[in-house]
N, CA, C and O atoms as CSV, one atom per row, in Angstrom:
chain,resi,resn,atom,element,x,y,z
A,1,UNK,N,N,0.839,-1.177,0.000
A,1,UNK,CA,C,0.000,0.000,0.000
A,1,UNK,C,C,0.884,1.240,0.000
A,1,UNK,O,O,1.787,1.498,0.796
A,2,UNK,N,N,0.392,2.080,-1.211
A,2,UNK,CA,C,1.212,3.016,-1.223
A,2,UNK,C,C,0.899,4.891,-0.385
A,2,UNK,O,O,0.198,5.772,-0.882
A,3,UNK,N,N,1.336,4.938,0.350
A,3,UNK,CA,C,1.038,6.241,1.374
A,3,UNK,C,C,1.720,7.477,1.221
A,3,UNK,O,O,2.932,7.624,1.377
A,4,UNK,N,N,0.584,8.707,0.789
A,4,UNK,CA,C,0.708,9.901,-0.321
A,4,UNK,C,C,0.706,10.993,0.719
A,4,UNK,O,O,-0.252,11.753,0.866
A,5,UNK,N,N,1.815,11.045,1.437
A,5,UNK,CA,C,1.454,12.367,2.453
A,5,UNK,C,C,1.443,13.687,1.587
A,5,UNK,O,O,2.207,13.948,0.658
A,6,UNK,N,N,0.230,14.609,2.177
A,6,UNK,CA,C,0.376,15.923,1.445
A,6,UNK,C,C,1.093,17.220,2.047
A,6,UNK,O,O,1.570,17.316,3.178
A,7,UNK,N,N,1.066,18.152,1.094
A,7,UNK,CA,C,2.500,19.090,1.589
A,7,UNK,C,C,1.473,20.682,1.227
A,7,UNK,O,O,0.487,21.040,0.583
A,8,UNK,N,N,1.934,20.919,1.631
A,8,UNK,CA,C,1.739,22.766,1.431
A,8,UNK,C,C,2.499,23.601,0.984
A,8,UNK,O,O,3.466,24.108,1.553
A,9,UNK,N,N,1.943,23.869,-0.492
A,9,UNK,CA,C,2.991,25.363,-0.907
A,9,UNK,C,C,1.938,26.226,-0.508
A,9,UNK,O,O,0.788,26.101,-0.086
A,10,UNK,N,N,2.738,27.159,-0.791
A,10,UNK,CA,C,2.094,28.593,-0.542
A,10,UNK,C,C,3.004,29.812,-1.749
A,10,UNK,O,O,4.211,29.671,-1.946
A,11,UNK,N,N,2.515,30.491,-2.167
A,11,UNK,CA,C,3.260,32.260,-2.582
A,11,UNK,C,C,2.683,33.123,-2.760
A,11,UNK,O,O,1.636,33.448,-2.199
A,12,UNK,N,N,3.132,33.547,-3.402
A,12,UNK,CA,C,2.421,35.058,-2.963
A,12,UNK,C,C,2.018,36.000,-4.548
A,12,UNK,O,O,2.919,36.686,-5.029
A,13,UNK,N,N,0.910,35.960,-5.115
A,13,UNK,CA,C,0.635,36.810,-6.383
A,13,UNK,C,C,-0.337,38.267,-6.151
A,13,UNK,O,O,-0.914,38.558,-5.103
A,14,UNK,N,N,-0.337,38.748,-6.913
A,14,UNK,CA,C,-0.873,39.695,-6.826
A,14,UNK,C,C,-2.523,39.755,-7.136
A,14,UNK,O,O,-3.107,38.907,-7.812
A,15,UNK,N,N,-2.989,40.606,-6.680
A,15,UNK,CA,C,-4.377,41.073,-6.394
A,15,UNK,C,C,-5.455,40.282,-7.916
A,15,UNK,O,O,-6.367,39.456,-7.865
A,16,UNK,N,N,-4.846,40.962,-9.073
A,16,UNK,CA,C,-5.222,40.854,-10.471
A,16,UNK,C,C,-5.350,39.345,-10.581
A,16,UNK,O,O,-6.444,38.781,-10.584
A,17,UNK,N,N,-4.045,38.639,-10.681
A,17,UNK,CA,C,-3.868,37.270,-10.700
A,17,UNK,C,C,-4.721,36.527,-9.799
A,17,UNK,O,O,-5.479,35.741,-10.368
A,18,UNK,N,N,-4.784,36.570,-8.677
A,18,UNK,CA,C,-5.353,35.908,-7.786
A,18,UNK,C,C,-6.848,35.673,-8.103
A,18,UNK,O,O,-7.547,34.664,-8.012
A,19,UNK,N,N,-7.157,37.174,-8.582
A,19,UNK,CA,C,-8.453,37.516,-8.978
A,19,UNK,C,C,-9.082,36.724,-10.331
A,19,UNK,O,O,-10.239,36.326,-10.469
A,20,UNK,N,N,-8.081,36.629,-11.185
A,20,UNK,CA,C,-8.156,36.117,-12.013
A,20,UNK,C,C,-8.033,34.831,-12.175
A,20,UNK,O,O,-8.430,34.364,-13.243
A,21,UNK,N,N,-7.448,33.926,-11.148
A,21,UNK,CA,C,-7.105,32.740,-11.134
A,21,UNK,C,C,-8.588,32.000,-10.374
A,21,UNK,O,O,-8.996,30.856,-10.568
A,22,UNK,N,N,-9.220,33.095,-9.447
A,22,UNK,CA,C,-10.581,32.304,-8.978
A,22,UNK,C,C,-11.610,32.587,-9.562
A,22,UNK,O,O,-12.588,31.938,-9.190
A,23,UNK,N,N,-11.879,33.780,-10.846
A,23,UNK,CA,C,-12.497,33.605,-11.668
A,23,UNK,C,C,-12.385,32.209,-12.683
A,23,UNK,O,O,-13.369,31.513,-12.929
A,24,UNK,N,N,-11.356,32.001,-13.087
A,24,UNK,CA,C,-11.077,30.683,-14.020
A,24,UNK,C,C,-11.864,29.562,-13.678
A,24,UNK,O,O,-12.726,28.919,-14.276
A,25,UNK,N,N,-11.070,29.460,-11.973
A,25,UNK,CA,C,-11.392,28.238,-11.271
A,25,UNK,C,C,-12.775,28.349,-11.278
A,25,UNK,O,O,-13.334,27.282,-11.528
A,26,UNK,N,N,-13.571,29.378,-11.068
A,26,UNK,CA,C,-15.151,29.285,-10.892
A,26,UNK,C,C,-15.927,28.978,-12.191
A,26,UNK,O,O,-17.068,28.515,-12.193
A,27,UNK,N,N,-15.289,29.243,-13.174
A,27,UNK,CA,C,-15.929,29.183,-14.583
A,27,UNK,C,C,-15.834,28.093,-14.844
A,27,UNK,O,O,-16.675,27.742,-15.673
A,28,UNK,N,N,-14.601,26.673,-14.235
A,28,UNK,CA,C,-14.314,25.874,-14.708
A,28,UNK,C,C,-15.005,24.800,-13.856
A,28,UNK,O,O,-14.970,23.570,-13.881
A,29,UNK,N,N,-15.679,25.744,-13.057
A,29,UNK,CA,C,-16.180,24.285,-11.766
A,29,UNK,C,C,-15.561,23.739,-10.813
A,29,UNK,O,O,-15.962,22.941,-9.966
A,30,UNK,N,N,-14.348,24.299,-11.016
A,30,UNK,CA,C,-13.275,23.575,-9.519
A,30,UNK,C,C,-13.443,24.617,-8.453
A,30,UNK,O,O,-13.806,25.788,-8.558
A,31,UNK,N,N,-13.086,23.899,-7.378
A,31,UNK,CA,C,-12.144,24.675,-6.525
A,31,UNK,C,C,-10.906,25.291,-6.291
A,31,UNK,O,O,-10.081,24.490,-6.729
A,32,UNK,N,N,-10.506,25.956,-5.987
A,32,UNK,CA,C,-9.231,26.781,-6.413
A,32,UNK,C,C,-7.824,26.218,-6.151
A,32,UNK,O,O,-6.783,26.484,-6.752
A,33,UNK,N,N,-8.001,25.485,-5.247
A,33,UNK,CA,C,-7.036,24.328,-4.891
A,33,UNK,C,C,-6.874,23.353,-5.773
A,33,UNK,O,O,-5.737,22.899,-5.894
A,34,UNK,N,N,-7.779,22.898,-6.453
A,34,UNK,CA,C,-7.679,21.826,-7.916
A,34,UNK,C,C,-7.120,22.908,-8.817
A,34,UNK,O,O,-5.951,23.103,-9.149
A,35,UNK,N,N,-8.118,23.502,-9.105
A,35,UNK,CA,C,-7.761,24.349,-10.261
A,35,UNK,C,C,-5.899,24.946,-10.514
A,35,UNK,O,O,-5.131,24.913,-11.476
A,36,UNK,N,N,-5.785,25.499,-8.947
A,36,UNK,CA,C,-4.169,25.203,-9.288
A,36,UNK,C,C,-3.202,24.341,-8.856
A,36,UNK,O,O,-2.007,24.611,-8.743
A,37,UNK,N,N,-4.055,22.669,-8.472
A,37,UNK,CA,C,-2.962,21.408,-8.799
A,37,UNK,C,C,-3.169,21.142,-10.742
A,37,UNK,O,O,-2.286,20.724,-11.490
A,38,UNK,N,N,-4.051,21.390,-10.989
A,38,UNK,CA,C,-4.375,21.057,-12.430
A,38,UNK,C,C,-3.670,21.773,-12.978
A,38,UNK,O,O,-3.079,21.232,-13.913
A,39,UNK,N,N,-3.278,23.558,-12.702
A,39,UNK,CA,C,-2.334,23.991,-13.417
A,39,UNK,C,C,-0.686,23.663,-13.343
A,39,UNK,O,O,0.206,24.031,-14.108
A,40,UNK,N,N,-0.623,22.858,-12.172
A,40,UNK,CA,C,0.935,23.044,-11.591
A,40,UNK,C,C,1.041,21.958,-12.181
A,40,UNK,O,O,1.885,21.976,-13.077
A,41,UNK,N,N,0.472,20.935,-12.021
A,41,UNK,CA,C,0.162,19.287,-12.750
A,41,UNK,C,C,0.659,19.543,-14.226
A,41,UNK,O,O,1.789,19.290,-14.644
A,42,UNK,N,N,-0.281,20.035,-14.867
A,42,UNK,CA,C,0.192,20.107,-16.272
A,42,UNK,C,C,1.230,21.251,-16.760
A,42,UNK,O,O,1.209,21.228,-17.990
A,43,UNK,N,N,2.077,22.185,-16.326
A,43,UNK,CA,C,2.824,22.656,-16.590
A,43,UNK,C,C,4.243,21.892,-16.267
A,43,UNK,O,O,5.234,21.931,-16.996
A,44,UNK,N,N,4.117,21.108,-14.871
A,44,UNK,CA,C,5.013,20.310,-14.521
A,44,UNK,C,C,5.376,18.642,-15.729
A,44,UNK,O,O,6.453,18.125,-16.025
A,45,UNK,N,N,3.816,18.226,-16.164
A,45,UNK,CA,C,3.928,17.450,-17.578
A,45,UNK,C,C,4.603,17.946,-18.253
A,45,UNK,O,O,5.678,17.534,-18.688
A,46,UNK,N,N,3.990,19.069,-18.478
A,46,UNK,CA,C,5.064,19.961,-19.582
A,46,UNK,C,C,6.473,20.006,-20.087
A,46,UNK,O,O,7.042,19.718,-21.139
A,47,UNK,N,N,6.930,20.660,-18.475
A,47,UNK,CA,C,8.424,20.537,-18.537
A,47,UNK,C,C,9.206,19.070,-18.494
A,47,UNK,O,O,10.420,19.077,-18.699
A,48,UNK,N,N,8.610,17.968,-18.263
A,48,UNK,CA,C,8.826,16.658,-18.166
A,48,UNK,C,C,8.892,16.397,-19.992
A,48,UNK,O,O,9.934,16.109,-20.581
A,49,UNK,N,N,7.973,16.518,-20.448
A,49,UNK,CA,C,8.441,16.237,-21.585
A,49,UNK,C,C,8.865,16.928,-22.658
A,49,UNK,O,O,8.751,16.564,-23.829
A,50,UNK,N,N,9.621,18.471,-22.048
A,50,UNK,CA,C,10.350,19.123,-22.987
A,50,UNK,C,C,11.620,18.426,-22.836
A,50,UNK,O,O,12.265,18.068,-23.821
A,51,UNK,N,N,12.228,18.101,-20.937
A,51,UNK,CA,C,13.346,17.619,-21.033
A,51,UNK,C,C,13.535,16.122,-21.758
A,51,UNK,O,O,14.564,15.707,-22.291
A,52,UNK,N,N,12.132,15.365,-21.615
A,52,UNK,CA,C,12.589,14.135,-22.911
A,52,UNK,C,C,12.861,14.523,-23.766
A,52,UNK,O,O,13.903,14.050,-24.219
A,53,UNK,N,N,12.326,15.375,-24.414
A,53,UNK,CA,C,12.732,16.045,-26.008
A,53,UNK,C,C,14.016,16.259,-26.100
A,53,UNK,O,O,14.537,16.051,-27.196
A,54,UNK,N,N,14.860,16.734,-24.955
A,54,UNK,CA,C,15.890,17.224,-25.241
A,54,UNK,C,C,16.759,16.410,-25.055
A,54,UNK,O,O,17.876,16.570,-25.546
A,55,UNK,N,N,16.463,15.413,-24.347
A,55,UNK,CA,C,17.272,14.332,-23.793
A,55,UNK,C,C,17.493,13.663,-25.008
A,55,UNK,O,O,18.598,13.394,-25.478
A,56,UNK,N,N,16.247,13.371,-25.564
A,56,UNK,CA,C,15.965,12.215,-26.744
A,56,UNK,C,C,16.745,13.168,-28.569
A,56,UNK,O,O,17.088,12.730,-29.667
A,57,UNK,N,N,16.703,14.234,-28.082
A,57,UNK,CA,C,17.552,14.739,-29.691
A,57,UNK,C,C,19.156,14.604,-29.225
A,57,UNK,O,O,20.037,14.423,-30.065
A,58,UNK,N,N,19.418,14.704,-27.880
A,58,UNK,CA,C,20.621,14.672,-27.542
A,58,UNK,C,C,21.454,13.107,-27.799
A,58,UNK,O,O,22.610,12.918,-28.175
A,59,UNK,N,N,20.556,12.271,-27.498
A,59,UNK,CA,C,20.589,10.685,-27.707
A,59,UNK,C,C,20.983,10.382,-29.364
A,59,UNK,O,O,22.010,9.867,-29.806
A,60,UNK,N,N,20.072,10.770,-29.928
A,60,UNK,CA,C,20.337,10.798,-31.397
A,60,UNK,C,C,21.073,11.209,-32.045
A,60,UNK,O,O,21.181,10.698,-33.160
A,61,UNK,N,N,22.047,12.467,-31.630
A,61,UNK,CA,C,23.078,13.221,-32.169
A,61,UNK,C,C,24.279,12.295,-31.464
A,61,UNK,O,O,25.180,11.972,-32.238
A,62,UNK,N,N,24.387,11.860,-30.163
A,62,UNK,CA,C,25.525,10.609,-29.731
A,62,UNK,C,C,25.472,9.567,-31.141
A,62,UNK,O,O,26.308,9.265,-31.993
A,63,UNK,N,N,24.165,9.235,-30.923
A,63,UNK,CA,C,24.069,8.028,-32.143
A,63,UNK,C,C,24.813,8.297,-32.836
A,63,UNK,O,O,25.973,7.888,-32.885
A,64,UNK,N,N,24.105,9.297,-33.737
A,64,UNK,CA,C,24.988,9.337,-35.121
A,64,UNK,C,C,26.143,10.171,-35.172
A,64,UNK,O,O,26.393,10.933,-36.106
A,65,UNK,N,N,26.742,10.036,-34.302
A,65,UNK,CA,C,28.201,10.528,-34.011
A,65,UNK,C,C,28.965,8.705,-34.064
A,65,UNK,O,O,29.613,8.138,-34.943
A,66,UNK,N,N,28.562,8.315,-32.886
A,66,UNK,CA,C,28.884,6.904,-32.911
A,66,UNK,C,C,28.867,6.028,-34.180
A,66,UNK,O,O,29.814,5.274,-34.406
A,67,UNK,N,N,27.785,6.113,-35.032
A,67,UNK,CA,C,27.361,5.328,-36.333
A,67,UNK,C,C,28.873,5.796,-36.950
A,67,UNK,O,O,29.839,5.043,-37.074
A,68,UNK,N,N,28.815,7.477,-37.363
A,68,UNK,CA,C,29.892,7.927,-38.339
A,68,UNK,C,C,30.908,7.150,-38.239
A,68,UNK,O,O,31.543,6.462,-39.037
A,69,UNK,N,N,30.990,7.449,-36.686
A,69,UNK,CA,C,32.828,6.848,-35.911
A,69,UNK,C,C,32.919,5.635,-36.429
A,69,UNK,O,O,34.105,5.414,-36.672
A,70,UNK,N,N,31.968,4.376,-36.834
A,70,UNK,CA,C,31.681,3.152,-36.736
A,70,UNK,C,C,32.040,3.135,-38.046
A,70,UNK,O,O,33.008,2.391,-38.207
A,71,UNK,N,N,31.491,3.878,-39.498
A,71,UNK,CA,C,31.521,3.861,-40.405
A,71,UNK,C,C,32.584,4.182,-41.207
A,71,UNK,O,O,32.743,3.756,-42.351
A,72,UNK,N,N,33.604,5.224,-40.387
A,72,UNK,CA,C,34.698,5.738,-40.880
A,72,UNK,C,C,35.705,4.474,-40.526
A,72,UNK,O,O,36.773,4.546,-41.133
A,73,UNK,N,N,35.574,3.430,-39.730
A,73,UNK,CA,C,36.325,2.588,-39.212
A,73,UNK,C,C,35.991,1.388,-40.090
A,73,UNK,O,O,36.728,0.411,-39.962
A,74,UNK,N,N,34.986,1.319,-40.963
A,74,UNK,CA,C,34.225,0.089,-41.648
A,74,UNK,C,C,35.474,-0.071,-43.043
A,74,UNK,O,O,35.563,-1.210,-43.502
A,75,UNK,N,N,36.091,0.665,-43.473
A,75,UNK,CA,C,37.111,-0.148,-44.139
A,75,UNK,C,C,38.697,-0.266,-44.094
A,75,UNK,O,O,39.441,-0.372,-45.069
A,76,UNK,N,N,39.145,-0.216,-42.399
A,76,UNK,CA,C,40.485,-0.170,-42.114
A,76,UNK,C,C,40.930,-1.243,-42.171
A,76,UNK,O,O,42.018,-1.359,-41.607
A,77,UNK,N,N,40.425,-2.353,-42.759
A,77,UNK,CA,C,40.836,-4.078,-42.356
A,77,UNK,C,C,40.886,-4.807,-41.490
A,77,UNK,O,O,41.184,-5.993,-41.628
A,78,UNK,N,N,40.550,-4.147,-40.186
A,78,UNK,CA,C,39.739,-4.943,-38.976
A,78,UNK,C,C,38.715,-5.207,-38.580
A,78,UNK,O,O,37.844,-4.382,-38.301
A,79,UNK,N,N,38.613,-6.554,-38.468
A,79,UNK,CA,C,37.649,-7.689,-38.973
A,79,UNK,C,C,36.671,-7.798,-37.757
A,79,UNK,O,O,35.745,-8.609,-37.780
């Protein structure tokens, strides 16, 4: 059984934002506490899979660095 203790952020925005962030939440039907795990949630997806992206073009440029290296070596006579 897996056990999910919860945590508390807190910060601090301004009047406008705030204002604006519990308008959203009200339009959207949440509570304001969902409304900004749902935003932190998916911005945090977000950045999760920009760094695959970057990870994964970085992977591919090793590759074909490696392939070249492999290829430039494909007719020295070692077998």
């Amino acid at each position: 059984m897996i056990v999910h203790s919860e945590k508390t952020l807190t910060f601090r925005a301004s009047g406008e934002f705030a204002d604006q962030t519990r308008m959203f939440a009200k339009s959207a039907d949440l509570a304001l506490s969902e409304y900004i795990r749902d935003a932190v949630r998916e911005k945090n997806e977000r950045q999760i899979a920009d760094r695959m992206r970057f990870l994964s073009r970085r992977l591919a440029a090793e590759s074909v660095r490696i392939n070249q290296e492999f290829e430039a070596t494909a007719g020295d006579g070692i077998a």
